[in-house]
C-alpha angles and dihedrals in degrees: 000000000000130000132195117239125208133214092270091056092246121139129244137214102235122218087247098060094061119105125264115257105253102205125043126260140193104211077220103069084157088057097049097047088061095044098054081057101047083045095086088035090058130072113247116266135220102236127347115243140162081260097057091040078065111045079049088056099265108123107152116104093227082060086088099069090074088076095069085053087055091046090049097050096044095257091113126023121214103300095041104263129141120264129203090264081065099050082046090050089052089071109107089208101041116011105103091061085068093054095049104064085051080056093049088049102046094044099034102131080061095055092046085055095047131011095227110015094169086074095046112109126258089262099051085041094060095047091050088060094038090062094033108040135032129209138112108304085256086056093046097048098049077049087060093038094048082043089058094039097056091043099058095059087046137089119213099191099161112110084243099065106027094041136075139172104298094080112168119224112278109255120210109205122199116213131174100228091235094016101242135112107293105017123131118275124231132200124213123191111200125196116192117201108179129204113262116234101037135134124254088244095054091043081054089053093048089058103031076057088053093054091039093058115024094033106039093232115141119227084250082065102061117125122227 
């Protein structure tokens, strides 16, 4: 391969030797980040085009990049045209759980390497696409920043993705279905994954929430 050399003999990297960008990336993050929440305000269209990007309010030239990030992620399949992932991402109420397992598939390698890779900080971030891309430092930051962009308009549920290593025991309830004498009785396991870098007091709300609502204790209520 060949290799530029300068006036001082010393050899360059060429633009052709670095590597290839691995995920895919708008050079309009900002863009996309408005677009995945008019999506579900917008009726579905037939087929997305640069046309239809304006009449929606996107008239950069560089808007159409974002194109390349829906196709990657199944909204939209090879000719631009919604799938089914995109009409399921259209519901208010469930959508973003659609968007989340197509974020799981395309960065995969990021989610292997950290269970939830969307909280990490901007540091840890940028080593996790520095070991798992390629691409100019421009290309690999508008990686991070369309990363960040999808994932804010996803839900990642699964125990995998939303959990860490501060797991709670698993509690079995026994409730009688109407809660009188002779009703069934149902057991409930509840396993509890709780969100890492939080304060005491927000770990507190999480379980007196869990009391509140699943056992029917009020927050008066709360033992010491």
């Amino acid at each position: 391969m060949a290799r530029k050399v300068d006036k001082t003999g010393k050899s360059k990297t060429s633009d052709n030797e670095r590597s290839e960008p691995k995920f895919p990336y708008t050079t309009k993050p900002s863009s996309l980040r408005r677009l995945l929440k008019d999506i579900p305000n917008k009726p579905k269209p037939p087929k997305f085009t640069r046309d239809l990007l304006r009449s929606w309010g996107f008239n950069d030239n560089n808007d159409a990049t974002m194109l390349r990030v829906l196709k990657a992620i199944n909204l939209l399949d090879g000719q631009s045209v919604p799938t089914p992932t995109y009409t399921q991402y259209m519901n208010l109420t469930e959508g973003a759980k659609a968007l989340g397992p197509e974020i799981k598939r395309v960065y995969e390698p990021l989610f292997q390497a950290s269970h939830t890779p969307y909280l990490e900080s901007n540091e840890r971030l940028q080593n996790l696409f520095n070991i798992h891309s390629g691409g100019a430092a421009s290309s690999l930051d508008f990686q991070i920043q369309t990363f960040k962009a999808l994932c804010e308009n996803a839900s990642f549920d699964d125990a995998a993705s939303t959990g860490t290593a501060t797991d709670a025991s698993t509690t079995s309830v026994a409730r009688g279905a109407a809660g009188g004498i002779g009703s069934p009785i149902v057991h409930i396991d509840l396993h509890i994954h709780l969100p890492e870098n939080k304060t005491r007091r927000e770990y507190e709300d999480i379980i007196e929430d869990i009391g509140k609502y699943i056992f029917g204790r009020d927050i008066g209520e709360r033992r010491e």
